[in-house]
N, CA, C and O atoms as a GROMACS GRO file, in nm:
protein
  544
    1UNK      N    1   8.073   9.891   8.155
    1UNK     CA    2   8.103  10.015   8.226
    1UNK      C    3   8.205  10.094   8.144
    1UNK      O    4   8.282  10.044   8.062
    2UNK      N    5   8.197  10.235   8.178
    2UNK     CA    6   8.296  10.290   8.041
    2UNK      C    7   8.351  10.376   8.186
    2UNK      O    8   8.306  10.386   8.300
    3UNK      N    9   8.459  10.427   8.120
    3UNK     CA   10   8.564  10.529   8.165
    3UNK      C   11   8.449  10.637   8.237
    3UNK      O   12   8.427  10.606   8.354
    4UNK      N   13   8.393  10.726   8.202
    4UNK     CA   14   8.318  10.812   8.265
    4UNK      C   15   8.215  10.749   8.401
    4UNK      O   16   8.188  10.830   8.489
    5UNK      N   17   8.171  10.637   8.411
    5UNK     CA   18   8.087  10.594   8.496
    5UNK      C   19   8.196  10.552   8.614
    5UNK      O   20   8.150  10.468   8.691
    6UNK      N   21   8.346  10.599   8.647
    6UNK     CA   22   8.409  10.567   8.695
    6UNK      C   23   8.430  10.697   8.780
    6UNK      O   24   8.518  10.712   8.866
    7UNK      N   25   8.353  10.771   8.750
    7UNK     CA   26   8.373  10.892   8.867
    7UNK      C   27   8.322  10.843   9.011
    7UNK      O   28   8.215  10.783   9.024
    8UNK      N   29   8.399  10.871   9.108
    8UNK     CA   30   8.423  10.838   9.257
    8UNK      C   31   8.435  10.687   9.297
    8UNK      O   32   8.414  10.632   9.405
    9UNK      N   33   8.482  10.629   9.153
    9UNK     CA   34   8.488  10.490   9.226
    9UNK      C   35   8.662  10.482   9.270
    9UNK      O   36   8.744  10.518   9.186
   10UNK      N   37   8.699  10.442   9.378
   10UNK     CA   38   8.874  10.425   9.452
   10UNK      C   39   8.951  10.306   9.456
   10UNK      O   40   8.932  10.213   9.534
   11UNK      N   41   9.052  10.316   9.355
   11UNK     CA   42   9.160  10.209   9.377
   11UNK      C   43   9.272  10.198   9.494
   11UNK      O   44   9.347  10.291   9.521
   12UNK      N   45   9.273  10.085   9.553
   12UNK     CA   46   9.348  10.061   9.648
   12UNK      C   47   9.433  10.000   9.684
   12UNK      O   48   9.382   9.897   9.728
   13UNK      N   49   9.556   9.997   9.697
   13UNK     CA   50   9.695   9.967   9.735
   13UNK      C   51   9.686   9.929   9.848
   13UNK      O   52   9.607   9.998   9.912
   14UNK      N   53   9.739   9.835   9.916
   14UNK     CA   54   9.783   9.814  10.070
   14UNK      C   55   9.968   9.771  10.035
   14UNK      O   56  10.008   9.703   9.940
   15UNK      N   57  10.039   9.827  10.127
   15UNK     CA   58  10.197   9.769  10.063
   15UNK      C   59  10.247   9.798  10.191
   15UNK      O   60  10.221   9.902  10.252
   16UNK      N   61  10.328   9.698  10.238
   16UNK     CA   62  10.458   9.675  10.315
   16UNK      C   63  10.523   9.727  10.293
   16UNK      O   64  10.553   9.709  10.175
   17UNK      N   65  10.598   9.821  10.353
   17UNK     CA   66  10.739   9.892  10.365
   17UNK      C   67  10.858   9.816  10.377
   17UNK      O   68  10.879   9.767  10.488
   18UNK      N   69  10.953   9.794  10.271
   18UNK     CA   70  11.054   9.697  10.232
   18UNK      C   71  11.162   9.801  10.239
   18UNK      O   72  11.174   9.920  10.211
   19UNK      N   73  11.224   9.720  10.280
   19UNK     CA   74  11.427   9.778  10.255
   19UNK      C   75  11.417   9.887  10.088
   19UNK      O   76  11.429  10.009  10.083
   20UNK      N   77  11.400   9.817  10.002
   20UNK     CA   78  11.409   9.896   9.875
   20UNK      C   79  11.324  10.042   9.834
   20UNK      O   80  11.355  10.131   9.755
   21UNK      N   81  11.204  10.028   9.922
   21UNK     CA   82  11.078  10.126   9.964
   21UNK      C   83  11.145  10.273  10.016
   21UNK      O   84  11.086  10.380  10.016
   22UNK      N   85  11.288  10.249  10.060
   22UNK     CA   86  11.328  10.375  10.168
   22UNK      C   87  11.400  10.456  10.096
   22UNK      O   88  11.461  10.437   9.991
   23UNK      N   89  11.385  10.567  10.176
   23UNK     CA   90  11.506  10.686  10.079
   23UNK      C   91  11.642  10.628  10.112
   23UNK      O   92  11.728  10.657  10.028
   24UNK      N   93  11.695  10.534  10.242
   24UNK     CA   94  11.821  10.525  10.212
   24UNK      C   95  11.855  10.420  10.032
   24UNK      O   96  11.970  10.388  10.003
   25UNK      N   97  11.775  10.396   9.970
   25UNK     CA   98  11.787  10.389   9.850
   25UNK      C   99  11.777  10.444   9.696
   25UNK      O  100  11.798  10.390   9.588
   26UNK      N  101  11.737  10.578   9.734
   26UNK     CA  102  11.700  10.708   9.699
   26UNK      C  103  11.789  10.788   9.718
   26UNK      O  104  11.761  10.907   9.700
   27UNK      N  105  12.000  10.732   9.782
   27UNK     CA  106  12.095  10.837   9.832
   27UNK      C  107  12.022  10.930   9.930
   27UNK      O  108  12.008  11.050   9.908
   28UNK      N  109  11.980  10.876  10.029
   28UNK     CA  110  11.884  10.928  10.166
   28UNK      C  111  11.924  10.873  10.242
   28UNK      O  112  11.900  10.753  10.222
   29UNK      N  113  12.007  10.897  10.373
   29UNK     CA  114  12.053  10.821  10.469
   29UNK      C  115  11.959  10.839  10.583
   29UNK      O  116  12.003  10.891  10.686
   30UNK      N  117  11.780  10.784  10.572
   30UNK     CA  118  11.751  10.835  10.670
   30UNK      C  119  11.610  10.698  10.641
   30UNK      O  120  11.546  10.709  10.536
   31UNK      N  121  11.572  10.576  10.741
   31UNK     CA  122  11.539  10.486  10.663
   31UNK      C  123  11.395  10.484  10.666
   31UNK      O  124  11.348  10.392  10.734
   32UNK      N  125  11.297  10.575  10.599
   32UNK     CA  126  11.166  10.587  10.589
   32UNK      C  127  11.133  10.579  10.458
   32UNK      O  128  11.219  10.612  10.377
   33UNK      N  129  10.988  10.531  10.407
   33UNK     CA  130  10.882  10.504  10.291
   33UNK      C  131  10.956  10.644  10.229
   33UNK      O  132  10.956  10.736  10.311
   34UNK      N  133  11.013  10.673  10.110
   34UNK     CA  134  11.049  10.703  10.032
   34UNK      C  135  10.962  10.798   9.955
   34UNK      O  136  10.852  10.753   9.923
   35UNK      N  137  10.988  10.909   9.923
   35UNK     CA  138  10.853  10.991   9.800
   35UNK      C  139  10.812  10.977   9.658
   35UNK      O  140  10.713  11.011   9.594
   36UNK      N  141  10.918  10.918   9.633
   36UNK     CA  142  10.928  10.838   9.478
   36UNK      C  143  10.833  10.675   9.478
   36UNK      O  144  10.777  10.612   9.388
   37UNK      N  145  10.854  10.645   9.673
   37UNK     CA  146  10.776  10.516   9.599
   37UNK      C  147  10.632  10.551   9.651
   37UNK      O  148  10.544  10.485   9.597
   38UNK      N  149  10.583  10.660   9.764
   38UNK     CA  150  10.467  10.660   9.737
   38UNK      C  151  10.421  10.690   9.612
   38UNK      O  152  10.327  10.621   9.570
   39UNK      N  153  10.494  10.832   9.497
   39UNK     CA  154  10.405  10.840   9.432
   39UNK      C  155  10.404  10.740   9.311
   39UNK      O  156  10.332  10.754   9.212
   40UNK      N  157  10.499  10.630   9.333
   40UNK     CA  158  10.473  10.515   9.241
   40UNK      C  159  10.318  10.468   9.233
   40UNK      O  160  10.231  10.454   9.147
   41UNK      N  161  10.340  10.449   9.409
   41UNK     CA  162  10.205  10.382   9.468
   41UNK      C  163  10.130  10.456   9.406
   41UNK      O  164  10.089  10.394   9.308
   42UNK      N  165  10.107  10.513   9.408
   42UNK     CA  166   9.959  10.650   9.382
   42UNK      C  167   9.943  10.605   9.247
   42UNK      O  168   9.830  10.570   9.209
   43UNK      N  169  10.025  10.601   9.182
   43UNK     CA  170  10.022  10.575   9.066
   43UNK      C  171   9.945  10.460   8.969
   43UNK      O  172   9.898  10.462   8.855
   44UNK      N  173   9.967  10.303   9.137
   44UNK     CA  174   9.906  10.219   9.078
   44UNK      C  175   9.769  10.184   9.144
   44UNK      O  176   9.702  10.087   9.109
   45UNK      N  177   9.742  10.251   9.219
   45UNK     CA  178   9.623  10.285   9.291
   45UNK      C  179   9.538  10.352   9.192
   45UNK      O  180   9.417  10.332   9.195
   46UNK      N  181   9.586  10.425   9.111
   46UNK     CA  182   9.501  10.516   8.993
   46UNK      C  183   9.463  10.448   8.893
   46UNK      O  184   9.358  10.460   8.830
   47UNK      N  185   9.602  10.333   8.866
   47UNK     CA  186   9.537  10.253   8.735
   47UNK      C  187   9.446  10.187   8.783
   47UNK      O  188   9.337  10.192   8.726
   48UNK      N  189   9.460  10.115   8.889
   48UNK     CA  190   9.367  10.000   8.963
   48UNK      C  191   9.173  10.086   8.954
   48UNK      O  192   9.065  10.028   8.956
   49UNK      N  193   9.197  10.200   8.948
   49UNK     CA  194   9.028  10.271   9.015
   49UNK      C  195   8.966  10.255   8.864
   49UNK      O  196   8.845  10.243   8.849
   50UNK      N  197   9.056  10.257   8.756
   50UNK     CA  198   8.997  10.294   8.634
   50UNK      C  199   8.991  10.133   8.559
   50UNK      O  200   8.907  10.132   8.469
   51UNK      N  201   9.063   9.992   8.578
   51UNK     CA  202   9.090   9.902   8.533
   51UNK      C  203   8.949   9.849   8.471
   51UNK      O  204   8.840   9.849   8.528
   52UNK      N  205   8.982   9.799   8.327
   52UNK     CA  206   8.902   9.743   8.250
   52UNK      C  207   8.799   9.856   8.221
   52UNK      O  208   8.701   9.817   8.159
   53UNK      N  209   8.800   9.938   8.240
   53UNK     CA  210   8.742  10.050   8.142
   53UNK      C  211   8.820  10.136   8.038
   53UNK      O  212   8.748  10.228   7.997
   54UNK      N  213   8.938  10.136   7.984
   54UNK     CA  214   9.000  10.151   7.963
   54UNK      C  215   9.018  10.113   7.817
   54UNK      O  216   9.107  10.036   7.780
   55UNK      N  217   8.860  10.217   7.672
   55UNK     CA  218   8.908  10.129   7.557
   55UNK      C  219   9.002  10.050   7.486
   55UNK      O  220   9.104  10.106   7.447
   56UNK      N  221   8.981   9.907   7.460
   56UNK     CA  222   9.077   9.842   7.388
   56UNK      C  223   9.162   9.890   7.260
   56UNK      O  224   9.113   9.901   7.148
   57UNK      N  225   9.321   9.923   7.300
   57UNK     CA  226   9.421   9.974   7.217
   57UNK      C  227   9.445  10.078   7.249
   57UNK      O  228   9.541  10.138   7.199
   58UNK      N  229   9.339  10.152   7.377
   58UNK     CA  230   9.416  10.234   7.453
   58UNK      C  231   9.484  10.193   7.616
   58UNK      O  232   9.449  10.103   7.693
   59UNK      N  233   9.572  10.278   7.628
   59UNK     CA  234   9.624  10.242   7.757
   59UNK      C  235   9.683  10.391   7.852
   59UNK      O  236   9.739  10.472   7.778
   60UNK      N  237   9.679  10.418   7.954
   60UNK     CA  238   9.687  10.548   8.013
   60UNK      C  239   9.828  10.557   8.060
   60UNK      O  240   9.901  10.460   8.043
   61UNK      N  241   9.879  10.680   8.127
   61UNK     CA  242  10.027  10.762   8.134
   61UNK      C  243   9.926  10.878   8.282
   61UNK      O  244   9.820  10.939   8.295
   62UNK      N  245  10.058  10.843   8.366
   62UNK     CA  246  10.063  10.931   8.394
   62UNK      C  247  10.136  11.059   8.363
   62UNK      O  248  10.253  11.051   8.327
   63UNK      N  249  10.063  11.201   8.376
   63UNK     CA  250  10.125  11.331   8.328
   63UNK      C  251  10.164  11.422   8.446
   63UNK      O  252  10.256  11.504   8.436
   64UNK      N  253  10.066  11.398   8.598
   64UNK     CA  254  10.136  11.500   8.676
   64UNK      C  255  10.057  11.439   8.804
   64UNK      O  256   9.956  11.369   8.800
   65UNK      N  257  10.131  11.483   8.923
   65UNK     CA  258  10.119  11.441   9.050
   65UNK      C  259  10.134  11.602   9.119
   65UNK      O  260  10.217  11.683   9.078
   66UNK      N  261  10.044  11.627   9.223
   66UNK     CA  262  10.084  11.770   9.320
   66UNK      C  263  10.055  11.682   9.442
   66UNK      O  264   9.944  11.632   9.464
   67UNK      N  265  10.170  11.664   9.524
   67UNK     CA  266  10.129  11.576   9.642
   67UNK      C  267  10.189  11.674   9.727
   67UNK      O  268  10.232  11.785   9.693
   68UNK      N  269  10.189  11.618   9.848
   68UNK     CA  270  10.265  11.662  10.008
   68UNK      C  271  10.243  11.543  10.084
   68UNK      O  272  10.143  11.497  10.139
   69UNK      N  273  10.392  11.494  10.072
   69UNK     CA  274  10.460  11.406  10.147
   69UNK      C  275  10.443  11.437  10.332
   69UNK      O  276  10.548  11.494  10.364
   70UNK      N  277  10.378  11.424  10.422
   70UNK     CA  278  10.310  11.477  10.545
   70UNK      C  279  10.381  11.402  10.662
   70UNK      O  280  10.388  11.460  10.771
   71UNK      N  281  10.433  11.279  10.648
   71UNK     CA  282  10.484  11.234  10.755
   71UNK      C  283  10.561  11.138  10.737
   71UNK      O  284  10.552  11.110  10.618
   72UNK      N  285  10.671  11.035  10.814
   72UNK     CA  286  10.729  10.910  10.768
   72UNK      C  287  10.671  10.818  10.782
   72UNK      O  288  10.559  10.832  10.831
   73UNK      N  289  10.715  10.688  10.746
   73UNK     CA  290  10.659  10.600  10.730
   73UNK      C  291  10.796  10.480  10.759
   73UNK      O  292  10.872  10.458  10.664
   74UNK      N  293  10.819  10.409  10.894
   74UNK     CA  294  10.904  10.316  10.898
   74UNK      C  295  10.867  10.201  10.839
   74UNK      O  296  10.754  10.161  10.811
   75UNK      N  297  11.007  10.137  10.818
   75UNK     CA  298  11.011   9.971  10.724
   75UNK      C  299  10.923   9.941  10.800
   75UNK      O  300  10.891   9.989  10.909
   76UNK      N  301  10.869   9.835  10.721
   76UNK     CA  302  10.750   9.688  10.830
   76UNK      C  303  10.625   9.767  10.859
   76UNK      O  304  10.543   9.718  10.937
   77UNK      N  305  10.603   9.888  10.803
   77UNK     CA  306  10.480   9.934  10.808
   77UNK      C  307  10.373   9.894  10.685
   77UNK      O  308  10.403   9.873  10.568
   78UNK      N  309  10.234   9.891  10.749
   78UNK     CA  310  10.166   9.816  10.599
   78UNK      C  311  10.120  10.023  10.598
   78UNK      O  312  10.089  10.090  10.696
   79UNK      N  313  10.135  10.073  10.434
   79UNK     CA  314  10.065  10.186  10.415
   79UNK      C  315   9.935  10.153  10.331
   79UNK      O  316   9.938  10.040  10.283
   80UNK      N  317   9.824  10.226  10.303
   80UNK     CA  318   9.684  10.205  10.220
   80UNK      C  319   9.714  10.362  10.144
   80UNK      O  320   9.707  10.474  10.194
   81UNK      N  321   9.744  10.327  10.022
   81UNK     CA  322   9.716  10.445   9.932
   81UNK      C  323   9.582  10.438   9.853
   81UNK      O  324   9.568  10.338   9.783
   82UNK      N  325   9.467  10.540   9.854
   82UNK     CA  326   9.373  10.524   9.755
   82UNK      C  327   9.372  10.613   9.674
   82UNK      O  328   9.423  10.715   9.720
   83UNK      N  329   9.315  10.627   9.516
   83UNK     CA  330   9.337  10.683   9.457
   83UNK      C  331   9.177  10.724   9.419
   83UNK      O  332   9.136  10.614   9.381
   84UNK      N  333   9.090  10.795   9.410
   84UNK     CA  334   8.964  10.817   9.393
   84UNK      C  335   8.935  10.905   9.259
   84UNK      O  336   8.969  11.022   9.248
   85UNK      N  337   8.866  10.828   9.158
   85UNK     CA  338   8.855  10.966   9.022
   85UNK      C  339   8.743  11.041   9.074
   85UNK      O  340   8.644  11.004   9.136
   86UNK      N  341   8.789  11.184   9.025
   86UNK     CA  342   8.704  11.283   9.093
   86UNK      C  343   8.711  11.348   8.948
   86UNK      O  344   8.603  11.407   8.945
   87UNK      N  345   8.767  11.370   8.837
   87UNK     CA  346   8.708  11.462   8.695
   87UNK      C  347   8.770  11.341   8.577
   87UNK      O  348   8.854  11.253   8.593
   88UNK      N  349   8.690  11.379   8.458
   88UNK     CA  350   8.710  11.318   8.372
   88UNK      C  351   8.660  11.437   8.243
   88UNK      O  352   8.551  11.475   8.201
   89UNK      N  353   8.790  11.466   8.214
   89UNK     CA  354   8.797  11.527   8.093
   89UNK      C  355   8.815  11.546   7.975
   89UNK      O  356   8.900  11.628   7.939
   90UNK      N  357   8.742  11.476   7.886
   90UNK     CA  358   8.797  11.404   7.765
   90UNK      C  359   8.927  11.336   7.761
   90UNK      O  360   8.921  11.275   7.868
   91UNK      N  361   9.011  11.314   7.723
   91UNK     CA  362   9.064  11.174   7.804
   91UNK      C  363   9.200  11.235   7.925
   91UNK      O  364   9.314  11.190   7.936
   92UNK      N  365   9.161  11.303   7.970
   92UNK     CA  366   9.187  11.321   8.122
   92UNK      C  367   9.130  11.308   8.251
   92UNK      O  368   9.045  11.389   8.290
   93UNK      N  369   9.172  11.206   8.328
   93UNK     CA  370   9.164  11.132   8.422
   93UNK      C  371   9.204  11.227   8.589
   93UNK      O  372   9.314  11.222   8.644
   94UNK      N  373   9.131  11.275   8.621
   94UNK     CA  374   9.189  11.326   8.794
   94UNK      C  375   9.147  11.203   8.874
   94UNK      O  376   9.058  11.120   8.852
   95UNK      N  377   9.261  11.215   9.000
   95UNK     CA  378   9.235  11.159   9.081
   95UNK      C  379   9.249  11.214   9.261
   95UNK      O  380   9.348  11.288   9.256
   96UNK      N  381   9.215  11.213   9.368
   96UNK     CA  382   9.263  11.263   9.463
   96UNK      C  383   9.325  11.109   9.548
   96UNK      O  384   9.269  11.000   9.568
   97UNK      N  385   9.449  11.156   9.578
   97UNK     CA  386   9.505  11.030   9.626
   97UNK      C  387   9.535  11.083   9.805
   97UNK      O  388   9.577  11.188   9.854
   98UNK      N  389   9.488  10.950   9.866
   98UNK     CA  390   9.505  10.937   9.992
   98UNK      C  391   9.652  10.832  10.055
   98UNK      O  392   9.657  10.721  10.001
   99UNK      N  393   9.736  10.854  10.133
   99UNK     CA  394   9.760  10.749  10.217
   99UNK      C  395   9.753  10.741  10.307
   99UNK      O  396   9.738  10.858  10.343
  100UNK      N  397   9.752  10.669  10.407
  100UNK     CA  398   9.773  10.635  10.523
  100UNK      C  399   9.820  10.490  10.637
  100UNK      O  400   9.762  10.382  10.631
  101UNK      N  401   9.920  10.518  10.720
  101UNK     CA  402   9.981  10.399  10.748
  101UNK      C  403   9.974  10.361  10.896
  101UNK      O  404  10.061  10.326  10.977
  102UNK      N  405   9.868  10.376  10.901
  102UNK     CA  406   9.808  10.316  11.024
  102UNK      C  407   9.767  10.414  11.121
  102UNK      O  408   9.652  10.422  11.164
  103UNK      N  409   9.854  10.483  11.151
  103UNK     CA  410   9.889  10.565  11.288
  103UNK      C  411   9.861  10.687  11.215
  103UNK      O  412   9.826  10.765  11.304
  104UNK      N  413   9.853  10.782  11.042
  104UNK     CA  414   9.883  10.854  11.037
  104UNK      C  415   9.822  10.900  10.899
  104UNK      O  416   9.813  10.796  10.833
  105UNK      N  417   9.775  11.011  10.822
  105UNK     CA  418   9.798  11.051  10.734
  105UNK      C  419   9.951  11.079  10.687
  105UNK      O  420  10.029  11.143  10.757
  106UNK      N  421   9.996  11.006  10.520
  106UNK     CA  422  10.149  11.062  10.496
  106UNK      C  423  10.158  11.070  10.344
  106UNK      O  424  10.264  11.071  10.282
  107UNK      N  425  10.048  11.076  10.295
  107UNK     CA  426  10.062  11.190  10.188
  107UNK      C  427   9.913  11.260  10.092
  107UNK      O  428   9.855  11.159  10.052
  108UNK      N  429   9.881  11.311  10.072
  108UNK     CA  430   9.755  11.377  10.019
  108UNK      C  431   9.738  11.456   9.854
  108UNK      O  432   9.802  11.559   9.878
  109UNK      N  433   9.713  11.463   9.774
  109UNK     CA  434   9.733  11.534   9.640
  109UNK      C  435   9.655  11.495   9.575
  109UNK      O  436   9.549  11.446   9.616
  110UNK      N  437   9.695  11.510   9.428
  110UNK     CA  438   9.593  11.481   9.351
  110UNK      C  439   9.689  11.396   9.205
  110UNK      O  440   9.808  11.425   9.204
  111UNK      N  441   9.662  11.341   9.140
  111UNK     CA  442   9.761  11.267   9.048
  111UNK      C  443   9.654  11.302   8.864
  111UNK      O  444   9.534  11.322   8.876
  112UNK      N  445   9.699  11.304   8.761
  112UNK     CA  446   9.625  11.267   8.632
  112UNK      C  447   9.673  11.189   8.589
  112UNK      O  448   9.780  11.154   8.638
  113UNK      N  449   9.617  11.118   8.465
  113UNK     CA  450   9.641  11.049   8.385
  113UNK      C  451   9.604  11.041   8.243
  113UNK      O  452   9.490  11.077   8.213
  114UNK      N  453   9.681  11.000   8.155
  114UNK     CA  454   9.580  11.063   7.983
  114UNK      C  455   9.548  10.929   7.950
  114UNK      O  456   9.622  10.847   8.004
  115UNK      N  457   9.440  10.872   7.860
  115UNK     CA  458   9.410  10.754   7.808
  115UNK      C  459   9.496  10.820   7.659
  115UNK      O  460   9.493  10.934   7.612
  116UNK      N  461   9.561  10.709   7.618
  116UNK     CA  462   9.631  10.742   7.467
  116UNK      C  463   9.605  10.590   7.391
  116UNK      O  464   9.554  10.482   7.418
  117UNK      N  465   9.663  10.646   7.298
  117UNK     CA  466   9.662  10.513   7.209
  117UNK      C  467   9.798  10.427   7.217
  117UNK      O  468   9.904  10.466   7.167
  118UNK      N  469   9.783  10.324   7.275
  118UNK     CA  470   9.897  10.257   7.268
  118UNK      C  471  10.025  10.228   7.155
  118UNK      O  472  10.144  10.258   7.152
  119UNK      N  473   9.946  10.166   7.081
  119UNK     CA  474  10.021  10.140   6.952
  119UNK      C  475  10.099  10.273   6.908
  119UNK      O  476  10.216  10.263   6.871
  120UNK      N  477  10.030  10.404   6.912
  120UNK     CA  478  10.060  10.531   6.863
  120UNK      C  479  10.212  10.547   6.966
  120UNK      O  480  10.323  10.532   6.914
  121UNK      N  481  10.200  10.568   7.069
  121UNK     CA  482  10.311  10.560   7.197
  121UNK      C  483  10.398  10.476   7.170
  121UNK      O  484  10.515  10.513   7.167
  122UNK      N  485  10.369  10.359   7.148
  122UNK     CA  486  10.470  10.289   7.151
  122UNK      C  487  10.595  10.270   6.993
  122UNK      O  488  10.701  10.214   6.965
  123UNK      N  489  10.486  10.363   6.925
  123UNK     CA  490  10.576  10.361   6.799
  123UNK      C  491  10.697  10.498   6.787
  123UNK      O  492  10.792  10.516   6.710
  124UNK      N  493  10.651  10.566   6.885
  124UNK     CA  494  10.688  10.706   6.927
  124UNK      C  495  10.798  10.666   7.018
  124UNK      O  496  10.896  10.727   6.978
  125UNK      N  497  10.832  10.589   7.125
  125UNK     CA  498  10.930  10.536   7.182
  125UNK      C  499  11.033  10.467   7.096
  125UNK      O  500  11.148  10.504   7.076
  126UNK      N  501  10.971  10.357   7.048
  126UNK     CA  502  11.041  10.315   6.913
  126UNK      C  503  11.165  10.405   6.816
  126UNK      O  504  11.288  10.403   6.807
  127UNK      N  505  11.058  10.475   6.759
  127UNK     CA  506  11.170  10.644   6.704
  127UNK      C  507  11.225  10.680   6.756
  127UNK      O  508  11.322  10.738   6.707
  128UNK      N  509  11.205  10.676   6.916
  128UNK     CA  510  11.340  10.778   6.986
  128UNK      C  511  11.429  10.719   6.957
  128UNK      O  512  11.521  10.744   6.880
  129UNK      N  513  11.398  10.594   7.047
  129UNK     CA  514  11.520  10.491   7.048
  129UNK      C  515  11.612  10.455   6.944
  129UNK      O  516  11.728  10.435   6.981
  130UNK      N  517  11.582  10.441   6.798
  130UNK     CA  518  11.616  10.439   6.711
  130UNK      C  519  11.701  10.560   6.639
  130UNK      O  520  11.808  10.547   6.580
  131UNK      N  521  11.629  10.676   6.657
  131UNK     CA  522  11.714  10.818   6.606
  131UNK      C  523  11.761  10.820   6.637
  131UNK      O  524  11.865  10.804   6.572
  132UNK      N  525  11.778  10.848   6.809
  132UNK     CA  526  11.852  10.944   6.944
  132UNK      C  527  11.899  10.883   7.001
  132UNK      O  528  11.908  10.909   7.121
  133UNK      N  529  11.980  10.713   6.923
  133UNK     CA  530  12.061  10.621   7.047
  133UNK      C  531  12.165  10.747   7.115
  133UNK      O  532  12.195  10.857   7.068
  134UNK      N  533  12.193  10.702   7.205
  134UNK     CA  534  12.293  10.806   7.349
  134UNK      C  535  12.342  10.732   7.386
  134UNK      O  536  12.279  10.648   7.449
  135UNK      N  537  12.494  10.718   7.368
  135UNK     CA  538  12.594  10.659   7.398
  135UNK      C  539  12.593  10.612   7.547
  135UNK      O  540  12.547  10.698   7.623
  136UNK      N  541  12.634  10.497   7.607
  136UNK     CA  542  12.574  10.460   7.756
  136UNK      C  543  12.786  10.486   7.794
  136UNK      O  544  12.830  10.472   7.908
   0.00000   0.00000   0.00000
């Protein structure tokens, strides 16, 4: 199966809402599913739809997310994020991402992703790190 025969197939997340999950860990004093970790989620819901198609020595990045965060989501809730490829554009990846946590739609958008060359990336990180150490 290759990358393109992966149009409308959906990766799926199911995840428990944990203490670390909430914006009060995010400097949010308010204790609901967090927007940073859905769109983590989304994130791995996307790799999951495309897995093992994914030529060898390449590996994908996400580049952009347009979501709307729609409702909360308390601890001890199980949420289902899916991530569905809907375009594939030379090596750009769309996806439309769903969640929902039982009781509710709580977030909706769309996420991409680029297939790159690994080795290439990772030699490119490498250089930063190396030129542009920044004093901690």
């Amino acid at each position: 199966m290759t990358l393109q025969d992966k149009i409308g197939t959906c990766g799926t997340i199911e995840h428990i809402v944990c203490a670390k999950d909430l914006a009060t860990a995010w400097k949010n004093n308010v204790p609901v599913l967090a927007t940073p970790t859905l769109l983590w989620l989304a994130e791995l819901a996307a790799m999951k739809a495309i897995e093992g198609t994914v030529p060898d020595g390449a590996m994908t990045v996400g580049v952009s997310h347009t979501m709307k965060h729609l409702a909360p989501t308390p601890m001890e809730f199980k949420v289902m994020i899916e991530a569905k490829v809907t375009v594939i554009t030379g090596r750009l990846v769309t996806f439309n991402i769903t969640a929902h946590d039982g009781n509710e739609l709580v977030l909706v958008g769309t996420h991409e992703r680029a297939v790159i060359d690994r080795d290439r990336f990772l030699a490119r990180v490498e250089k930063k790190a190396i030129t542009n150490k920044q004093p901690i």
